[in-house]
C-alpha distance (Angstrom), angle and dihedral (degrees) to the residues before:
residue distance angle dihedral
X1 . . .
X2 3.78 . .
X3 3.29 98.0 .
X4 3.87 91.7 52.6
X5 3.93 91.6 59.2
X6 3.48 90.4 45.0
X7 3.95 89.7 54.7
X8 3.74 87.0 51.3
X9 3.89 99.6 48.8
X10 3.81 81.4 44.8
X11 3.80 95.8 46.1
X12 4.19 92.4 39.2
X13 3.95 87.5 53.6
X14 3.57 92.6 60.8
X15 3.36 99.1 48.7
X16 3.92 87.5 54.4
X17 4.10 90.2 58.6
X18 3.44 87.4 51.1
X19 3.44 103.1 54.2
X20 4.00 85.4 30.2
X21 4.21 83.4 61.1
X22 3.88 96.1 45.5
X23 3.77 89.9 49.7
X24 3.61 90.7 58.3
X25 3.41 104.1 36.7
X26 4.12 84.4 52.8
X27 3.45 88.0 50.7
X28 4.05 99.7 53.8
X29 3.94 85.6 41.9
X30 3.91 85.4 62.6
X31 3.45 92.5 44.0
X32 3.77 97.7 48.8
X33 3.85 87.6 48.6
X34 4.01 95.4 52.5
X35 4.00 90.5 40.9
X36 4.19 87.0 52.0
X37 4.25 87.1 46.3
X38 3.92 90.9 52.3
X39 3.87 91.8 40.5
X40 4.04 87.5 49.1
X41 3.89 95.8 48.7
X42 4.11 89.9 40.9
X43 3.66 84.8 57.3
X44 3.92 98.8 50.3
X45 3.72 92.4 39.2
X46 4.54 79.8 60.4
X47 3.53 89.4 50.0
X48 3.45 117.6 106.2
X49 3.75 108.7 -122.8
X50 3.63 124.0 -108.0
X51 3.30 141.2 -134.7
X52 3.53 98.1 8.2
X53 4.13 92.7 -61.2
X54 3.91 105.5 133.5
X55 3.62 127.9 -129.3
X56 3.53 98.0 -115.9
X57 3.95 130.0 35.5
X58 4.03 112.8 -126.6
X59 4.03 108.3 -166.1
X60 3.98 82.5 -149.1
X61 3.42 102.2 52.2
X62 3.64 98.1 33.5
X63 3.82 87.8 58.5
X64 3.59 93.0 49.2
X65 3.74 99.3 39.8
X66 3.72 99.5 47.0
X67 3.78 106.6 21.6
X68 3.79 99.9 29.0
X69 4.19 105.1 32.9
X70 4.17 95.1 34.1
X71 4.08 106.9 34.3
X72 3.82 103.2 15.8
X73 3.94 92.7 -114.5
X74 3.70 104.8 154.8
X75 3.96 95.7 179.0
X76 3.86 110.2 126.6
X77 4.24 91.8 8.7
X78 4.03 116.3 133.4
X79 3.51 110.6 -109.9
X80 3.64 134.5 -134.7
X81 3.47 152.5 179.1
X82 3.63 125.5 -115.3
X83 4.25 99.7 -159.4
X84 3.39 129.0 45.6
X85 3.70 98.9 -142.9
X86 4.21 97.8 56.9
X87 3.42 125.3 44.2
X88 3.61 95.7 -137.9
X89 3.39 130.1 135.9
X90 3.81 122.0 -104.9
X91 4.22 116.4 130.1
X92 3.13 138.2 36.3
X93 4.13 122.3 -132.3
X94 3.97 123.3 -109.6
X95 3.93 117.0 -116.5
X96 3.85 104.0 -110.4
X97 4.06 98.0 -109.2
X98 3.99 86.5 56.1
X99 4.02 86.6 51.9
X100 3.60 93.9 41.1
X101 3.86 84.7 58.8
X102 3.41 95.8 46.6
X103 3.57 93.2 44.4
X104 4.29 84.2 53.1
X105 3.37 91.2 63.9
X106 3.57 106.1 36.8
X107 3.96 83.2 61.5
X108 4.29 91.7 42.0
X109 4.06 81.6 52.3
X110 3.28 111.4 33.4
X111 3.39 108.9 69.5
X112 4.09 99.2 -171.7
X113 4.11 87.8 54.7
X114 3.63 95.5 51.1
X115 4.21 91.9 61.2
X116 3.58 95.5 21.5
X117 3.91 121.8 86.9
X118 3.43 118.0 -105.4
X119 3.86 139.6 -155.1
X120 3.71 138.2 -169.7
X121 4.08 109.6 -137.7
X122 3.82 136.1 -163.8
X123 3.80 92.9 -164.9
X124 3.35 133.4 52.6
X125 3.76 87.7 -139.8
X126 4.21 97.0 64.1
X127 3.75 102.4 156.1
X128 3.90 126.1 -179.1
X129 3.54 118.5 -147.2
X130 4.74 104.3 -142.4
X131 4.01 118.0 -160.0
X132 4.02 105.0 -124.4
X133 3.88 133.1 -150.6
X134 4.29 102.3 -7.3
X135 3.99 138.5 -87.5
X136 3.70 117.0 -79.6
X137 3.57 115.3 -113.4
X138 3.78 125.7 177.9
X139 3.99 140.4 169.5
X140 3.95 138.4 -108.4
X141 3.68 150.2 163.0
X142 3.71 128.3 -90.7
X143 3.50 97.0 -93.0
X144 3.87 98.6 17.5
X145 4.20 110.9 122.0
X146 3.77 117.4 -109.0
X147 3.42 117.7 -120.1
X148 3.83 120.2 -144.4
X149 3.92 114.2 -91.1
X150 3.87 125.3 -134.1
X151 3.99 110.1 -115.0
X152 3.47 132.9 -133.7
X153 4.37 117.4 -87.1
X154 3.60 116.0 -127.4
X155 3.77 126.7 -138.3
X156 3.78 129.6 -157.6
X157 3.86 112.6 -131.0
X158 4.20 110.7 -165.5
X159 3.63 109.5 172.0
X160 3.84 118.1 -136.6
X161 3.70 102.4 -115.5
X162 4.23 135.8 -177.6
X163 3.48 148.8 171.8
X164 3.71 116.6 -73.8
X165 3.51 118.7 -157.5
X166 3.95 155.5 -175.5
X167 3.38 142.1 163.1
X168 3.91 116.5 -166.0
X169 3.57 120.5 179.5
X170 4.28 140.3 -139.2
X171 3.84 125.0 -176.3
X172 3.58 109.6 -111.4
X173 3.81 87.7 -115.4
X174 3.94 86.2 63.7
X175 3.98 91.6 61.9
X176 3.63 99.1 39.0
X177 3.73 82.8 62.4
X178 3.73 117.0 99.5
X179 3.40 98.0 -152.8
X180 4.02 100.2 48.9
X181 3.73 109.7 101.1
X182 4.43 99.9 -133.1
X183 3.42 80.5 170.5
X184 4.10 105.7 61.2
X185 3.43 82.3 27.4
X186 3.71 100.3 65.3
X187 3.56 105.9 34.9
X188 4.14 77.1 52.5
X189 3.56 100.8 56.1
X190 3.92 94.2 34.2
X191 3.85 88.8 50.2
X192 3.69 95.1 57.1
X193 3.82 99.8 44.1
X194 3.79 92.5 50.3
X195 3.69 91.8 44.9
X196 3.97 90.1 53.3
X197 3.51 89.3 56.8
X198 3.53 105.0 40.6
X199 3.33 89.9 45.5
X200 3.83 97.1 68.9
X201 4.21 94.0 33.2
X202 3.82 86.8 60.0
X203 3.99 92.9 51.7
X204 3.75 105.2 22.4
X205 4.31 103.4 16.6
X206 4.19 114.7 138.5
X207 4.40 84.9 -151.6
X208 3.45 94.2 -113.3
X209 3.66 117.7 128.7
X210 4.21 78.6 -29.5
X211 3.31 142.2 68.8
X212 3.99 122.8 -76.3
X213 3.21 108.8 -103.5
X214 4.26 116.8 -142.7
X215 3.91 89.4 -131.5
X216 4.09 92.2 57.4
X217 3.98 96.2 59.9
X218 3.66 119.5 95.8
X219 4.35 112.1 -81.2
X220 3.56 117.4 -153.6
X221 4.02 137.9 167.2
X222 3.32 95.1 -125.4
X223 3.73 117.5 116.0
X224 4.32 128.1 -126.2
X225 3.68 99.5 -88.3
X226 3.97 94.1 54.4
X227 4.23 104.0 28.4
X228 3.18 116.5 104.3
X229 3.69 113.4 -114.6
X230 3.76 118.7 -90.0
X231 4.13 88.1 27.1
X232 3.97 120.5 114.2
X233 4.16 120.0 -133.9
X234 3.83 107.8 -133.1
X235 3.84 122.3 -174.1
X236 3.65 128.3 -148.0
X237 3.67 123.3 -110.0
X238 3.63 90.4 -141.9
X239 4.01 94.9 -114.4
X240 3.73 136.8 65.2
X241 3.62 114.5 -102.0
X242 4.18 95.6 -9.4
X243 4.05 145.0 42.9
X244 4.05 109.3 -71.0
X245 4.02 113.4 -85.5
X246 3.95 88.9 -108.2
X247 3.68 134.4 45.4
X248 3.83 93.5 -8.4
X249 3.55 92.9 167.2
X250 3.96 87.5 67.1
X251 3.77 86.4 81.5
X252 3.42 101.6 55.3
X253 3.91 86.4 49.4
X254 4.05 85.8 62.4
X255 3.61 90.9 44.2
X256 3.93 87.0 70.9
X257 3.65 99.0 41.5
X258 3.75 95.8 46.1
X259 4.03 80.7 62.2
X260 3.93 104.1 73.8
X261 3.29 125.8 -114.8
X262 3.74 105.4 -101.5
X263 3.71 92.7 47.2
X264 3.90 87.6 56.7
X265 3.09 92.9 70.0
X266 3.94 113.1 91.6
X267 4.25 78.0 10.8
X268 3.80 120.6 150.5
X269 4.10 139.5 177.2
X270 3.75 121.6 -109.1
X271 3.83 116.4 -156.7
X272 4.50 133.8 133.2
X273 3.69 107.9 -116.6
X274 3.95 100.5 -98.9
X275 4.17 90.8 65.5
X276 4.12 78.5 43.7
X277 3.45 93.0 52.3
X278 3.90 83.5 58.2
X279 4.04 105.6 52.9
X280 3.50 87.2 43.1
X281 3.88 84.6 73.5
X282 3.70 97.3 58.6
X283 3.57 130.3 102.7
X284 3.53 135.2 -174.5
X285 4.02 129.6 -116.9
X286 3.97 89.7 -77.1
X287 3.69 95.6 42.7
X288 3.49 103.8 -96.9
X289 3.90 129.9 151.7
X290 4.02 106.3 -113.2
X291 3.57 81.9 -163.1
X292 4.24 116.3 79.8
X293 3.77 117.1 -167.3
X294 4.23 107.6 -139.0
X295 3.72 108.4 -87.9
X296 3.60 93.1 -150.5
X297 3.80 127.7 51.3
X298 3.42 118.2 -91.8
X299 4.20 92.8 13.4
X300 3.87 114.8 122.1
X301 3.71 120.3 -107.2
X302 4.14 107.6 -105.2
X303 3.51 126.2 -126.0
X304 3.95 110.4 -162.4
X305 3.77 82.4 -13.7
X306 4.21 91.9 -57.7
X307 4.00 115.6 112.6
X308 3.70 109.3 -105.9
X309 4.31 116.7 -141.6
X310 3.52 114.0 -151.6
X311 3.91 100.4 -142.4
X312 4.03 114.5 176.4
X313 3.56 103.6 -154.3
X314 4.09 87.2 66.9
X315 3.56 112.6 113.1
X316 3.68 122.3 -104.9
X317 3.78 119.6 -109.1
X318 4.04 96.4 -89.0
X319 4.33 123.7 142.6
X320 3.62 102.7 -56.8
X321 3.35 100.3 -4.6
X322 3.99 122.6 144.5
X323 3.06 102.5 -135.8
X324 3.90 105.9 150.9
X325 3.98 126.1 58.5
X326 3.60 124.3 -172.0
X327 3.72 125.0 -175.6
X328 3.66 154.2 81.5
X329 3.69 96.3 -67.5
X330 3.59 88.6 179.5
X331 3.64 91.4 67.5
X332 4.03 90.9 32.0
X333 3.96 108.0 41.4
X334 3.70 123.9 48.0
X335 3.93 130.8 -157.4
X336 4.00 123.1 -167.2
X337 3.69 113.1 -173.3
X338 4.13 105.5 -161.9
X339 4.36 102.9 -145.1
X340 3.39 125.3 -50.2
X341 3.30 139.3 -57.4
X342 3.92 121.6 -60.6
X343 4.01 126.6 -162.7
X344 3.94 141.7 -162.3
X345 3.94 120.4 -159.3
X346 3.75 113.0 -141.8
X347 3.48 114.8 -177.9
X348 4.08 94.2 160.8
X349 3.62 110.4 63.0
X350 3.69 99.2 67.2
X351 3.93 116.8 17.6
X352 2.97 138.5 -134.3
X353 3.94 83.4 23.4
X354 4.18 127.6 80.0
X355 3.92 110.4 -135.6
X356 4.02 112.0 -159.1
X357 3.68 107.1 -165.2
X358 3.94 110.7 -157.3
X359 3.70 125.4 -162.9
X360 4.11 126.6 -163.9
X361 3.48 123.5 171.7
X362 4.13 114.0 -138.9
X363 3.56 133.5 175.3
X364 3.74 132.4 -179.3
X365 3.95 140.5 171.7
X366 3.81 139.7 155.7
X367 3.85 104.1 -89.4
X368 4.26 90.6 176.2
X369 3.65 116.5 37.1
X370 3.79 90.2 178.0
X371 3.56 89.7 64.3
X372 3.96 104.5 60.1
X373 4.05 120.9 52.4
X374 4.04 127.4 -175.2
X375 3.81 144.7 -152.9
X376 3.61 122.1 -127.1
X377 3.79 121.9 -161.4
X378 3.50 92.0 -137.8
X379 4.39 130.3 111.9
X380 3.55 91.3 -125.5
């Protein structure tokens, strides 16, 4: 009878191991399997996505991308409207990664915005209030009273602003196609034309229903201590229309030390490529280039050792012309961008093809006229 029980224990304990071994191999089988799903979706997620899908889904700009931009569905799209008198409905607001992109290559293109400073608005009446002339300071005995000091004048900057717009165009074939990018493609073409535009308001603008551009304020030779505030200093080149026939480069070395010394800085040069294409002739006493291409890629060529911005909408080298700025524009030239980016689909005024008409409000004005100096082609 003994000898039975002890062929049960015996029999009962290896039925134990048994099941003891299935339950662990059953439970490293399940591990295995969810450490092979979380090395699969670790992989996709490194993937780069293709054609044109994005990585990760955004209700927002999925709804405005495919329903909005491609059929004209403007269920679940932000609203907006287009004049700030009227509440009335008229655009629609751009998902933030579509203005980021545009914003990208406003500042890529626009070579004012990309050394200017810049500042996002909720108004279109942003003002900026500049400290003039500077505090009175004086010096006594010990014991001596102290008389009262004059303080420092305020003045009220509001930069002209106005509506910027475009209004690039696809055939509806083009965004019924899965594979066509509306996305890259619109912050693209809207980038560009806005950057075109802004691009010559922020050199060359008059301030009406545009920015103010720093070429359209009063020039004088005066220097800081005696201009009036809100006036640029130019100095002559020493010849009508052109550098002076001898040591031209001389000018361009007063340029920078008419600019003081703080404001240099973070200073850079301001010229189109033509009066470029001029300086990059001159050499010094010894024979050396005063004109250094960027050693490393994407660094600006130097100038007297200050990056030099190629900007288009400067004027070529003509009598009296100004056509070279040097300065800190980020402390001299200010940019106020009023919210983002709003757009209207059109697909009726020119069939087959889909007009999007894009608004952005932009402002811009010279909030430190200390801090930018120019060159005019003139003798005196």
């Amino acid at each position: 009878m003994d000898d039975m029980e002890v062929k049960a224990d015996a029999l009962d304990g290896a039925f134990d191991a048994v099941l003891a071994a299935e339950a662990v191999d059953e439970l490293k089988a399940s591990v295995a399997a969810l450490k092979a799903q979380v090395d699969a979706q670790a992989v996709a997620a490194s993937r780069l996505p293709l054609d044109g899908a994005k990585a990760a889904a955004d209700p927002a700009r999925d709804a405005f991308v495919e329903r909005y931009l491609r059929r004209g569905i403007d269920a679940g799209v932000e609203m907006k409207s287009l004049a700030g008198a009227s509440g009335g409905e008229g655009g629609y607001a751009v998902p933030r990664e579509i203005d980021g992109s545009i914003a990208a290559t406003l500042k890529a293109l626009s070579p004012i915005r990309s050394i200017a400073t810049v500042v996002q608005t909720g108004t279109s009446g942003y003002r900026k209030l500049v400290a003039t002339g500077s505090t009175a300071t004086g010096w006594v005995g010990e014991t001596a009273a102290r008389p009262e000091t004059a303080t420092r004048s305020f003045a009220e900057i509001a930069p002209p602003s106005g509506e910027l717009y475009a209004n690039p165009a696809a055939s509806q074939a083009m965004l019924d196609d899965a594979m066509f990018d509306v996305e890259d493609w619109l912050a693209g073409e809207l980038g560009r034309e806005f950057a075109v535009a802004e691009g010559a308001a922020f050199v060359t603008g008059n301030g009406t229903n545009r920015p103010k551009g720093f070429l359209s304020y009063a020039a004088t030779n005066e220097t800081d201590s005696a201009r009036a505030f809100g006036t640029l200093q130019y100095l002559a080149s020493g010849a009508a229309g052109g550098f002076a026939a001898s040591n031209p480069q001389d000018k361009l070395v007063e340029l920078v030390h008419a600019l003081k010394a703080p404001y240099r800085q973070g200073a850079c040069w301001v010229m189109n490529s033509d009066t470029l294409a001029r300086i990059r002739k001159f050499k010094t006493s010894d024979g050396a280039f005063v004109w250094q291409p960027g050693m490393v890629e994407g660094r600006a060529a130097t100038l007297l050792g200050y990056p030099v911005i190629e900007a288009e909408d400067m004027p070529d080298v003509a009598a009296n012309s100004l056509s070279v700025a040097f300065g800190n524009f980020r402390a001299g030239y200010l940019i106020a961008d009023r919210g983002e980016t709003r757009i209207l689909r059109d697909p009726f005024s020119n069939k087959p093809f889909v007009h999007f008409y894009a608004t952005k409000r932009v402002g811009g004005a010279i909030i430190d006229s200390n801090a930018i100096k120019l060159l005019k082609f003139a003798a005196s």
